[in-house]
C-alpha positions, 0 to 999 in steps of 0.5 A: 965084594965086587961092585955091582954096575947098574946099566942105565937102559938106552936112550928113547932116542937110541931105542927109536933109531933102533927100530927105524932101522929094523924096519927099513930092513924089514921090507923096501922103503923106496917103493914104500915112498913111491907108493906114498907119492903115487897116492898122493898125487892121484888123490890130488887130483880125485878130489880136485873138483872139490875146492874148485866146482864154485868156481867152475860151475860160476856161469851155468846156473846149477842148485846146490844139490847138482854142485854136491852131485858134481863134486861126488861123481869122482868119489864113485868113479873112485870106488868102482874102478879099484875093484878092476884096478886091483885085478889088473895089478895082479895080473900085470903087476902093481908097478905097470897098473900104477903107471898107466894110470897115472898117464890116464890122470895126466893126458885127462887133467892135460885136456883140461888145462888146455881146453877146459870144461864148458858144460855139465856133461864135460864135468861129468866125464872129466870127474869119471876120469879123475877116478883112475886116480882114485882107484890108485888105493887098490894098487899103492896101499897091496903094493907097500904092504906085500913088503912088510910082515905082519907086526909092521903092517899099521904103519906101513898101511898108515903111512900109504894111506897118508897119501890122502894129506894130497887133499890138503895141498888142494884146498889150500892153494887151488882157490888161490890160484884159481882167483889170480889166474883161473881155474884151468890154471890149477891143473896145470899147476897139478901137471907138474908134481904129476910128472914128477912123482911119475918118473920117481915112481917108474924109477923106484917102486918094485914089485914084492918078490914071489909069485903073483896070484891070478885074481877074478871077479869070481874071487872077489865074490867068494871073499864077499861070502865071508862075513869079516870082508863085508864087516870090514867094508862097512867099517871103512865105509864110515872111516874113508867114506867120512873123510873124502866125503868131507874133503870134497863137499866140505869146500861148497858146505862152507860157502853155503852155510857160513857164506865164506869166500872161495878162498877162506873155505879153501883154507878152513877145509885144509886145516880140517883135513889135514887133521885126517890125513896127518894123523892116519898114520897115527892111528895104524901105530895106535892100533899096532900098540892097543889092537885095532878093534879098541882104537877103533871103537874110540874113534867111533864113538868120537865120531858120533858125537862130533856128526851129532853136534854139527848136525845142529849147528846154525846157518851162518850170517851173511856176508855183506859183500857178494864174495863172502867172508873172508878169513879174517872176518869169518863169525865165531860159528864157522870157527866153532864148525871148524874145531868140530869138523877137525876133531871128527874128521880126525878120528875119521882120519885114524879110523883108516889107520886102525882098519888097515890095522886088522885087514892084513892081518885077517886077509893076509893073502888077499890083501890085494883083493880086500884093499879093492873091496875095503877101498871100494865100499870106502869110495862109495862111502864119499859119495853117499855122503856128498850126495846125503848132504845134497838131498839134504839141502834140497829137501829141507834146506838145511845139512842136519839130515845128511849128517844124522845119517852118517852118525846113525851109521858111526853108532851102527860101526860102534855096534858092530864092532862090539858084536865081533870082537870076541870071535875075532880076537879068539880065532885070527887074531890069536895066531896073527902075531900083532895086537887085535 
């Protein structure tokens, strides 16, 4: 009688090697790097204004609601360019488009360093030319994901949207640098990376292989007649729009409610976002396993009840010193505010992941007009936000309201979703290949 050998199964390390190498043959992992870089470093700089607005708007006397105004004037101008900017990279490619704008965002935060911003309207303009850098996400994200077939398109998304943890480098180190060597000493620190992930960029980044497809505004609108677009732009509306609206207000949120330091809010805002951007690609491969339609429904719901409960928290004590509370000092509320921002901000952060699950899989050969669609409506999500925690303050003189709104708006996403779930797993999503 012969032995039997039992074959022990392969080694989760084995396994996972495995998989790492079918998908860096699956598609071109160096333009997928840049394409992350590129994202990155133009979010740097989208967001800038952010952490850095009580520092530069210290000496012109501006309220609370026009420091909210200034600080989302990049998010819109975000939104609104990457319609143009997706139309552009189809005509003359992703590689060119991602290019020029980084030299726009360059020559832009250049002038700054060297000669600074003295008045409202310069914030204002400076912030319109900051959203090039914003619109980098209708070029960067199509860009990486024409490499890949369908089963690998929520962590190849995942991990292009990831490019949004630049936010974390600012508010963590921008205060700093401001408060030792000046504002305008930050984007000349920024011009550095800059440069430096341009030439990667120009040096490795492809475009995919085949024929580009001419694209109009004519396009854009006939996909807007189809009611999956219009559903995902509101889905990531809440998740995007959630979350680079935090990363900007966030900064001057804490040094209002809490009265905390510049610097202190700088690095509370950096744990808090790094929660959303980290775990974006997370979210992409949580939606790859169990569907997109039910990862994101959790994380819905997760963000409902975290906007809820930070929509009563109380106004925090006052500083004794005129700068504020320092890290170490901080009152146990603001420690309290930044475990519920974390966990919302986090699911937020998956929530991206879970959204770009679904639209390459619904908009396989669109995917260069939804991402301008899908990131415009997200970009404009950031600024409603912004803007909704502004009036907020002004009209009542507390932020409850503005976050009630955007939790009425997750409950209206949970909703949706459940409404349109059965017809999406039943049509597109039964012959995409990947889990809905």
């Amino acid at each position: 009688m012969t032995a039997r050998v039992r074959l022990s199964p392969p080694h989760h390390r084995e396994m996972l090697a495995m998989k790492l190498a079918e998908f860096k043959k699956a598609g071109h992992w160096p333009t997928l790097l840049a394409a992350f870089l590129y994202f990155d470093i133009s979010f740097m700089a989208w967001v800038a204004l952010g952490p850095l607005i009580v520092y530069i708007a210290r000496d012109m006397n501006l309220a609370v609601n026009e420091k909210f105004t200034l600080v989302a004037i990049p998010v819109l101008a975000g939104a609104l360019l990457r319609v143009p900017m997706g139309i552009l990279a189809d005509i003359i490619g992703a590689k060119r488009t991602g290019i020029i704008a980084q030299l726009v965002v360059i020559a832009a935060t250049a002038s700054v360093w060297h000669f600074g911003l003295t008045s409202k309207l310069a914030i204002e303009l400076f912030g319109l030319a900051l959203g090039v850098g914003g619109a980098s996400f209708a070029v960067a994200l199509p860009q990486a994901s024409r490499w890949y077939p369908p089963q690998y398109q929520g962590v190849v998304m995942g991990i292009a949207g990831a490019g949004n943890m630049g936010v974390v480098l600012d508010t963590l180190l921008a205060p700093s640098i401001a408060e030792h060597w000046g504002w305008q000493a930050v984007f000349g620190c920024l011009l550095i990376p800059m440069l430096m992930v341009l030439a990667y960029y120009a040096f490795a980044a492809k475009d995919a292989p085949g024929e580009r497809k001419k694209i109009s505004l004519k396009a854009y609108g006939a996909l807007l007649k189809d009611s999956d677009s219009r559903w995902f732009m509101f889905f990531y509306f809440i998740t995007f729009g959630g979350f680079v609206g935090l990363a900007n207000a966030l900064p001057l949120y804490f040094t209002v409610q809490y009265h905390v330091s510049g610097v202190a809010a700088g690095m509370l805002v950096a744990l808090i976002v790094a929660f959303g951007s980290g775990f974006r690609p997370v979210g992409g491969m949580i939606a790859d396993r169990i569907g997109g339609i039910r990862s994101l429904s959790i994380l819905f719901g997760v963000v409902v009840a975290a906007y809820l409960v930070i929509a009563f928290m109380p106004e925090g004590p006052t500083a004794p010193a005129a700068s504020g509370w320092a890290l170490t000092e901080l009152p146990r509320i603001a420690w309290v505010s930044v475990l519920l921002f974390s966990i919302g901000v986090l699911a937020l952060g998956m929530g991206n992941g879970a959204v770009f699950q679904l639209i390459p899989l619904r908009f396989r050969h669109e995917i260069g007009l939804m991402t301008g669609l899908v990131g415009c409506a997200g970009g404009v999500g950031g600024f409603f936000l912004a803007q909704a925690l502004g009036y907020a303050k002004g009209m009542t003189g507390g932020f409850g309201a503005g976050f009630l709104f955007f939790g009425a708006l997750a409950l209206l996403g949970f909703i949706g979703l459940a409404m349109v779930k059965v017809r999406w797993r039943t049509t597109w999503g039964a012959v995409s290949g990947a889990r809905v």
